[in-house]
MIKENU-860339 format. One record per residue (C-alpha): residue number from 0; residue in three letters; x, y, z. Coordinates in pm, whole numbers, plus 50000, padded with zeros to 5 digits. Example, Ala and Ser with C-alpha at 12.3 -4.5 7.8 and 13.67 -1.06 7.14 Angstrom:
% residues 2
+-----+------+-------+-------+-------+
! pos ! code !     u !     v !     w !
+-----+------+-------+-------+-------+
!   0 !  ala ! 51230 ! 49550 ! 50780 !
!   1 !  ser ! 51367 ! 49894 ! 50714 !
+-----+------+-------+-------+-------+
***
This chain:
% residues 278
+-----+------+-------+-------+-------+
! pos ! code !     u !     v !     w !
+-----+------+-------+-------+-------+
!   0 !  unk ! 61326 ! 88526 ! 36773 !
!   1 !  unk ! 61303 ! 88130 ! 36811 !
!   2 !  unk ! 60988 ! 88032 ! 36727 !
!   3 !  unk ! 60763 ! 87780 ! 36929 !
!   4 !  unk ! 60631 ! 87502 ! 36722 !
!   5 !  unk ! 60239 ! 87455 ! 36783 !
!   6 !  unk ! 60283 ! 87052 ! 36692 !
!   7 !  unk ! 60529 ! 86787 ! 36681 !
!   8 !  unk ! 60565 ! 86453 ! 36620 !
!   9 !  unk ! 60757 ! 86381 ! 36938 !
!  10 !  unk ! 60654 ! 86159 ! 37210 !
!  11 !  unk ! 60408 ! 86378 ! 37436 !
!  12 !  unk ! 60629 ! 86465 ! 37778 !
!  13 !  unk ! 60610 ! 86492 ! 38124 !
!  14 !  unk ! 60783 ! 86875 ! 38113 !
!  15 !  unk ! 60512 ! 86924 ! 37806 !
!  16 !  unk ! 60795 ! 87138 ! 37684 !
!  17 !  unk ! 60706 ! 87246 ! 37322 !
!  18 !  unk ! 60936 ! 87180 ! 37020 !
!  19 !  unk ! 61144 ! 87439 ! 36919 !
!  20 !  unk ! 61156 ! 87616 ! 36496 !
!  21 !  unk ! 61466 ! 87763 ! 36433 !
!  22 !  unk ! 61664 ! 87866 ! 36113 !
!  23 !  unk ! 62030 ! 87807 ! 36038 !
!  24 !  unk ! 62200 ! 87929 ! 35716 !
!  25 !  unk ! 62534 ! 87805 ! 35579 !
!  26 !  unk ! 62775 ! 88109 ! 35493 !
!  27 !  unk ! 63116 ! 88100 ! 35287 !
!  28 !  unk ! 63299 ! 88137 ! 34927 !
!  29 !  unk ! 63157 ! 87824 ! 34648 !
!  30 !  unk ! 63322 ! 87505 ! 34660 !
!  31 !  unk ! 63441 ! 87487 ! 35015 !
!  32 !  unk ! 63195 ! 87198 ! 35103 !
!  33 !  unk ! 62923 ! 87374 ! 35235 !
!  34 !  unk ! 62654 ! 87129 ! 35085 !
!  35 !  unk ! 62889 ! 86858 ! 35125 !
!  36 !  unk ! 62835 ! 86908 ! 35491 !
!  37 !  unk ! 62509 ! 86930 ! 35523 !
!  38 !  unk ! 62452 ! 86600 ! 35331 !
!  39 !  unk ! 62689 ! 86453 ! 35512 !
!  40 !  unk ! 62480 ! 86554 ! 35844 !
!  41 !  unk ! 62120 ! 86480 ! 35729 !
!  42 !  unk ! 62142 ! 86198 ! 35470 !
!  43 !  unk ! 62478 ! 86019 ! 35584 !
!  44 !  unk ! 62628 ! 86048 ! 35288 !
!  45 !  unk ! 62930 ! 86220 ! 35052 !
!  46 !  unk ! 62850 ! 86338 ! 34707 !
!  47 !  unk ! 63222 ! 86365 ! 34537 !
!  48 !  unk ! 63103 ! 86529 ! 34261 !
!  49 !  unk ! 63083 ! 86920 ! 34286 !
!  50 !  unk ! 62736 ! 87048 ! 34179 !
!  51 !  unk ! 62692 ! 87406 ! 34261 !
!  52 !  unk ! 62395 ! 87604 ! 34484 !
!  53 !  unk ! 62173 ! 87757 ! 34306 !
!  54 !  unk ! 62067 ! 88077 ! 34528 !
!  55 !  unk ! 61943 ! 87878 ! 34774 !
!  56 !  unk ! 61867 ! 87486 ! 34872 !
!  57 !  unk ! 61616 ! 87474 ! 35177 !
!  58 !  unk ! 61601 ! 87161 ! 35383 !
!  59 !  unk ! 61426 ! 87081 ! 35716 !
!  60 !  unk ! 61594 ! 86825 ! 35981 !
!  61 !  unk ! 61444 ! 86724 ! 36314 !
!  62 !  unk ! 61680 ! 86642 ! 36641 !
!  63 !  unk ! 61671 ! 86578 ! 36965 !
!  64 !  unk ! 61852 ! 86813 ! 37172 !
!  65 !  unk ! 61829 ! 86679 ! 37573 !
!  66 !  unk ! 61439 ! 86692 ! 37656 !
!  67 !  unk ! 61325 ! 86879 ! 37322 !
!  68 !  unk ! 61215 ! 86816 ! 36959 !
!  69 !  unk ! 61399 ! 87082 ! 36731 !
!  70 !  unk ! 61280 ! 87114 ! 36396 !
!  71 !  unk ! 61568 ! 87282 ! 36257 !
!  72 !  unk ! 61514 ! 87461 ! 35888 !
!  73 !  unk ! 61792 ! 87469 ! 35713 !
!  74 !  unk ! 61918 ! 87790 ! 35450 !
!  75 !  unk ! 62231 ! 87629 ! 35246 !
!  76 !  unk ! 62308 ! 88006 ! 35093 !
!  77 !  unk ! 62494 ! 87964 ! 34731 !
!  78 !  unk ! 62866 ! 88145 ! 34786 !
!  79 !  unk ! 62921 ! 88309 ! 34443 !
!  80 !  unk ! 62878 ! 88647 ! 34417 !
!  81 !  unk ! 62604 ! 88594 ! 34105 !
!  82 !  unk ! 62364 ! 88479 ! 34358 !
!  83 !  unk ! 62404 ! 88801 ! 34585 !
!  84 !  unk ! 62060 ! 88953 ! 34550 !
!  85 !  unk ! 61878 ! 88567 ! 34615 !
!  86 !  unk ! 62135 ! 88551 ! 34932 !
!  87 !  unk ! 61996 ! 88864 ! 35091 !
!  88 !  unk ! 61655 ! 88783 ! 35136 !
!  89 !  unk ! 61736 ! 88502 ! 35368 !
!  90 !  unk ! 61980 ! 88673 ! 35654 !
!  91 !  unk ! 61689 ! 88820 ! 35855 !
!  92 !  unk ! 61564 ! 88605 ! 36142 !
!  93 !  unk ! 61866 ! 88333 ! 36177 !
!  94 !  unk ! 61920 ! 88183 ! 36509 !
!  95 !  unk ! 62286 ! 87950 ! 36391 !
!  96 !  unk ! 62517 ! 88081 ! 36119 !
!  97 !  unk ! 62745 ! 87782 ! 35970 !
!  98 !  unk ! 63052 ! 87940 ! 35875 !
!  99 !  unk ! 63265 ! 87789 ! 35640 !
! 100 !  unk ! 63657 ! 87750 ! 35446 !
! 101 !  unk ! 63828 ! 87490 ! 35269 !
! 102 !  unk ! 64182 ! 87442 ! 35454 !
! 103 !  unk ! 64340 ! 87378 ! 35134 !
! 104 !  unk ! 64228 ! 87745 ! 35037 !
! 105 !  unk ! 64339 ! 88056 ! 35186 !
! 106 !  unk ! 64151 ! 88333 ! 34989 !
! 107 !  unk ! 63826 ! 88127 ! 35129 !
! 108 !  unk ! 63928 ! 88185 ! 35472 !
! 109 !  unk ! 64047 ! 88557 ! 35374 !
! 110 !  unk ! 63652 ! 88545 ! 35300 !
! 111 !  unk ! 63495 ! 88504 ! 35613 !
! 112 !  unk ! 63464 ! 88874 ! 35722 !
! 113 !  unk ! 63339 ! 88973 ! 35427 !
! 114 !  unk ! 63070 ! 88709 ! 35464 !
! 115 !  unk ! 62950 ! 88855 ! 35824 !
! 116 !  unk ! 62999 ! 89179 ! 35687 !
! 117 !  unk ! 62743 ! 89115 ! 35375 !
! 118 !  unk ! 62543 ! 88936 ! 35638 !
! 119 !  unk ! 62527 ! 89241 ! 35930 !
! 120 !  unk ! 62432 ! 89486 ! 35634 !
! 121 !  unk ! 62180 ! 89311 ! 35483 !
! 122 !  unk ! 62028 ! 89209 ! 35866 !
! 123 !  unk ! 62029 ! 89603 ! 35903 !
! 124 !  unk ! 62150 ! 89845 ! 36211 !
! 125 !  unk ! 61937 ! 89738 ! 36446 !
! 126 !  unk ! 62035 ! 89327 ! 36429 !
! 127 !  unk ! 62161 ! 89184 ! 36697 !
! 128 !  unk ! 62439 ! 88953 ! 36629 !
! 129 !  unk ! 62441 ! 88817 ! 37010 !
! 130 !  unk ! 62128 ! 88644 ! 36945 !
! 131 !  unk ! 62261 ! 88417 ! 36683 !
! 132 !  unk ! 62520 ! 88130 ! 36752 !
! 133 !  unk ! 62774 ! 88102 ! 36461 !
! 134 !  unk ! 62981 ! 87796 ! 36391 !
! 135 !  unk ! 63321 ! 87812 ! 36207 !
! 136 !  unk ! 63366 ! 87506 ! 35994 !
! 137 !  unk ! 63734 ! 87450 ! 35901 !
! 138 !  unk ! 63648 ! 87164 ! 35616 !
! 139 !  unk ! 63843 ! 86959 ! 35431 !
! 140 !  unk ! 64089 ! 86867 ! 35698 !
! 141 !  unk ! 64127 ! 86478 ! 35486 !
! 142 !  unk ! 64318 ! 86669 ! 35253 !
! 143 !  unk ! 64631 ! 86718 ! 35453 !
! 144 !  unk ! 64904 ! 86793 ! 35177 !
! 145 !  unk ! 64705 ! 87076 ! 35037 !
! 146 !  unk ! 64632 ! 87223 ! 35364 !
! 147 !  unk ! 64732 ! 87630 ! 35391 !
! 148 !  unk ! 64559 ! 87741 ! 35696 !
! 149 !  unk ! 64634 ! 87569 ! 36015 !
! 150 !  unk ! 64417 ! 87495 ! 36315 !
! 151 !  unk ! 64584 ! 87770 ! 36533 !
! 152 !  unk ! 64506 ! 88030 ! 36296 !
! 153 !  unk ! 64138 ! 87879 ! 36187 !
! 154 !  unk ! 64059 ! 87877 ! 36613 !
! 155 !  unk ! 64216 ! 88184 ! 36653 !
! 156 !  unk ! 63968 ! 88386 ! 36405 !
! 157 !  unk ! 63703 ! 88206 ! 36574 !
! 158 !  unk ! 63715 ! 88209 ! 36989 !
! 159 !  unk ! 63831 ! 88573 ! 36947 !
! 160 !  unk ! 63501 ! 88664 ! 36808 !
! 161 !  unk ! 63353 ! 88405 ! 37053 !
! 162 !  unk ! 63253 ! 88146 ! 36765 !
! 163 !  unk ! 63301 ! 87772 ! 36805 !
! 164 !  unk ! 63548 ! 87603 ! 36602 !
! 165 !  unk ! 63538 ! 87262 ! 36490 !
! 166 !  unk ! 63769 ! 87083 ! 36254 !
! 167 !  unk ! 63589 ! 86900 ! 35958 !
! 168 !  unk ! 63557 ! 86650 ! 35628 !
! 169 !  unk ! 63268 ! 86594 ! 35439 !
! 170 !  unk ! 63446 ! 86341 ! 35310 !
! 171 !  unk ! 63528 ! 86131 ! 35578 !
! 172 !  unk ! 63260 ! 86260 ! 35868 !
! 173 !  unk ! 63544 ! 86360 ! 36098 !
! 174 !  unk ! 63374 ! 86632 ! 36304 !
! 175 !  unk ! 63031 ! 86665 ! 36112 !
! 176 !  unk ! 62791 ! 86479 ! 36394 !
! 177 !  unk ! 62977 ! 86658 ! 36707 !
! 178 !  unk ! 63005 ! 87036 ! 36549 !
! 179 !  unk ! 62610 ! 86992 ! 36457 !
! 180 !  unk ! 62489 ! 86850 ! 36815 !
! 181 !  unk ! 62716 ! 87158 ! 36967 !
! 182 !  unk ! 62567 ! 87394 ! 36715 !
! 183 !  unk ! 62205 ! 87262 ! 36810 !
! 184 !  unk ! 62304 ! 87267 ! 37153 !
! 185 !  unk ! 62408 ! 87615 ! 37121 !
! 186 !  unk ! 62103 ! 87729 ! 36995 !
! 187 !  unk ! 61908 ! 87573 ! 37229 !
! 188 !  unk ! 62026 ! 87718 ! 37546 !
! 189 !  unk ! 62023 ! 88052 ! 37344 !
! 190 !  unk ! 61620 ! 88026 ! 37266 !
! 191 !  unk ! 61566 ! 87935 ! 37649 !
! 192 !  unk ! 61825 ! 88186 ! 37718 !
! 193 !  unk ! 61553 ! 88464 ! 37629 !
! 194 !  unk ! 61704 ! 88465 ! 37248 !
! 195 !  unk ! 62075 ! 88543 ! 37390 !
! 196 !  unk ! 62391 ! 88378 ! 37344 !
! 197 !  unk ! 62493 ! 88238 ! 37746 !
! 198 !  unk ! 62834 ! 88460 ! 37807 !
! 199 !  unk ! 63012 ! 88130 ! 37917 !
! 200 !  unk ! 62932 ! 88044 ! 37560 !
! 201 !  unk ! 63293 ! 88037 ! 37429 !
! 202 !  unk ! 63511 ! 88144 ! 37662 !
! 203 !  unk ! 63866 ! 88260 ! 37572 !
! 204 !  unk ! 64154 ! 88423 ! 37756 !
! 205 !  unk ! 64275 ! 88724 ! 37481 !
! 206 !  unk ! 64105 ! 88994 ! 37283 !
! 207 !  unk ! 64009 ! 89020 ! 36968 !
! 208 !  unk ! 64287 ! 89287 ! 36880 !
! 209 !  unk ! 64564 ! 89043 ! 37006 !
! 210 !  unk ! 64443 ! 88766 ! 36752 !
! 211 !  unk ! 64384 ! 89027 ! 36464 !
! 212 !  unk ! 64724 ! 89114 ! 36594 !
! 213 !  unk ! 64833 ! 88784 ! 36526 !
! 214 !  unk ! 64680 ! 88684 ! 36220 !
! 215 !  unk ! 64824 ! 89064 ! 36056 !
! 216 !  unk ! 65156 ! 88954 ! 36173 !
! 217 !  unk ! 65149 ! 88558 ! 36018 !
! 218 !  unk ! 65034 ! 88748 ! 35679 !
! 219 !  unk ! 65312 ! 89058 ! 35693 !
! 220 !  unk ! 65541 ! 89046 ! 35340 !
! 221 !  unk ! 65824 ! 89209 ! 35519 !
! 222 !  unk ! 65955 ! 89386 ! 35823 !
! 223 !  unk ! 65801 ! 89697 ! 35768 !
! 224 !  unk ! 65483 ! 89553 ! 35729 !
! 225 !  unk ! 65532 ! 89308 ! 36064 !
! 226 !  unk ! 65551 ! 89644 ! 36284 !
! 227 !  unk ! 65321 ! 89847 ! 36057 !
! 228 !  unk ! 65566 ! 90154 ! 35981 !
! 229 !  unk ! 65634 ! 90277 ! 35658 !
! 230 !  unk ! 65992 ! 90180 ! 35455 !
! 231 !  unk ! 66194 ! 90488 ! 35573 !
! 232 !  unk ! 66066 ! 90536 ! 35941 !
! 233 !  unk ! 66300 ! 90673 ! 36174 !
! 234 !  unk ! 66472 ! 90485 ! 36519 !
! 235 !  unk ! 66232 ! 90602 ! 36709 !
! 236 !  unk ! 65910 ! 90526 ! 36546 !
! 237 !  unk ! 66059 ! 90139 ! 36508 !
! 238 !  unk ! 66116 ! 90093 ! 36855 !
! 239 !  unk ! 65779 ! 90294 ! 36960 !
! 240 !  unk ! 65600 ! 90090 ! 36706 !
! 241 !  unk ! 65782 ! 89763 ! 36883 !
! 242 !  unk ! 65708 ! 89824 ! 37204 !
! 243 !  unk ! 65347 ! 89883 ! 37156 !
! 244 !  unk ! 65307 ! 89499 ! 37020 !
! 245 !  unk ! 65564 ! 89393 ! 37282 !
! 246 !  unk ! 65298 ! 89460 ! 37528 !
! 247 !  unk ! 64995 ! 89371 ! 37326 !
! 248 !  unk ! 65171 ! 89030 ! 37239 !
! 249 !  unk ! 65418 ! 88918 ! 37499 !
! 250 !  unk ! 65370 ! 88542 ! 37595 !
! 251 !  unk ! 65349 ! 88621 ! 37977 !
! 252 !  unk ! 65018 ! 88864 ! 37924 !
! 253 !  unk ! 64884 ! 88711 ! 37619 !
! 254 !  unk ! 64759 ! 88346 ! 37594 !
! 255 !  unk ! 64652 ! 88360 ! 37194 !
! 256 !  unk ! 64727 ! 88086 ! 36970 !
! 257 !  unk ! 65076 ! 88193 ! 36833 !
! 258 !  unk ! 65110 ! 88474 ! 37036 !
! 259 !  unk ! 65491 ! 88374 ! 37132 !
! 260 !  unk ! 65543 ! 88307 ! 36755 !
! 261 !  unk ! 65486 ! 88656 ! 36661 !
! 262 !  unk ! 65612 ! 88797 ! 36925 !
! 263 !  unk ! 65999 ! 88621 ! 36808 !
! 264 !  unk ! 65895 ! 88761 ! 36469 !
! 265 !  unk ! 65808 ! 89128 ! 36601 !
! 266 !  unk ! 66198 ! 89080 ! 36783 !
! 267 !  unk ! 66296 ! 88963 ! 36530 !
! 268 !  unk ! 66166 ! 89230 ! 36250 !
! 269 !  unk ! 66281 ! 89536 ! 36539 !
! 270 !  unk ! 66649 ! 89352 ! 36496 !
! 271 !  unk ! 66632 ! 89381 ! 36133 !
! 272 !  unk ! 66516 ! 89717 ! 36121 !
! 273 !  unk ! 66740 ! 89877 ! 36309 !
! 274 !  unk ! 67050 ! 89716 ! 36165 !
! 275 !  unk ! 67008 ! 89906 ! 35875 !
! 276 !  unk ! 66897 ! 90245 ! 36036 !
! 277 !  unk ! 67179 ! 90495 ! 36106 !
+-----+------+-------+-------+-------+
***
């Protein structure tokens, strides 16, 4: 529920709308910048050296989204598992989720289901994840040698679930003020949306099986694995296992990031395969 403010500091206007109070929390594994960014946002600066969360740092920030105040209250969640039973008092009641992974790390990315999967248990069976407007924060992008995850695959994860994506550096500031006015922006419309996310939100053009699809594909150790059949399957099962991706991944009905990429490698992995089956 977004909560109406009963004073603000704002210039009195002619709509007399009333500020908004919302809460945000900050999700993802320790050290991927999630404080960085935050810092970076609210006191313009970088802090190089790493000093980790502590359960939980609480901040409140004002802006100025179009005609209204928002005072937004900010949860920066500490990502080590120690700090699990602080975390889970703070889920409940969100209205933005800032979801975050350091480029340079893969395992971190790896991590973010497992974050919305510790967050929709501990926000019980009856929370409703359309009312909250998550941001995926691909961060460290300066550090381009050490990068592992690429933008497809970072964007992919995200629009299929209907997140925004935005590329960013604590460092430097690239992305840091535009992802936070679109996240505020978001959240906005969603409180005078009657608490929902708008369904024109973030709009993509493929399902969320194609880019799991995808992603399984890009992280396969072998051909087996690529067209998920076991080491030994027969002709038949190789080609029926084939032609089920062919159609869930073909470039002609599927517009996902990468989706002609694994599609070669699906050929490609059907080739192999049957090479060596009698």
């Amino acid at each position: 529920m977004c909560l109406n403010s009963m004073e603000t500091n704002a210039p009195k206007r002619r709509d007399n709308k009333k500020s908004l109070r919302v809460k945000v929390i900050s999700l993802g594994n320790a050290e991927v910048g999630k404080s960085c960014i935050i810092k970076r946002y609210c006191e313009k600066r970088f802090v190089p050296k790493y000093l980790a969360t502590i359960g939980i740092d609480y901040g409140v920030t004002k802006v100025q989204v179009r005609d209204r105040e928002i005072k937004v209250n900010i949860f920066d969640m500490a990502g080590h598992p120690f700090f699990y039973e602080v975390r889970n008092e703070f889920y409940k009641d969100s209205q933005g989720v800032l979801l975050v992974y350091d480029v340079g790390l893969r395992e971190s990315f790896d991590a973010l289901d497992s974050w919305l999967g510790e967050m929709k248990q501990e926000m019980g069976s009856q929370a409703n994840m359309d009312s909250i407007v998550f941001v995926v924060c691909a961060n460290k992008v300066d550090l381009t040698k050490r990068r592992v995850v690429d933008e497809g695959e970072g964007r992919l994860w995200a629009e299929s679930r209907g997140f925004h994506y935005f590329e960013t550096s604590a460092q430097s500031g690239e992305g840091i003020n535009e992802m936070f006015q679109a996240f505020f922006s978001s959240i906005t419309d969603m409180c005078e949306n009657g608490g929902k996310r708008p369904v024109s939100e973030v709009s993509v053009g493929f399902t969320k099986e194609q880019a799991d699809t995808i992603r399984r594909i890009r992280n396969s150790k072998d051909s087996w694995d690529m067209l998920g059949v076991k080491p030994g399957a027969t002709r038949e099962e190789v080609n029926k296992a084939y032609r089920k991706l062919a159609v869930l991944l073909h470039p002609d009905k599927c517009v996902a990031p990468g989706s002609e990429d694994a599609f070669k490698a699906v050929v490609n992995a059907r080739t192999s395969l049957l090479k060596n089956i009698k």
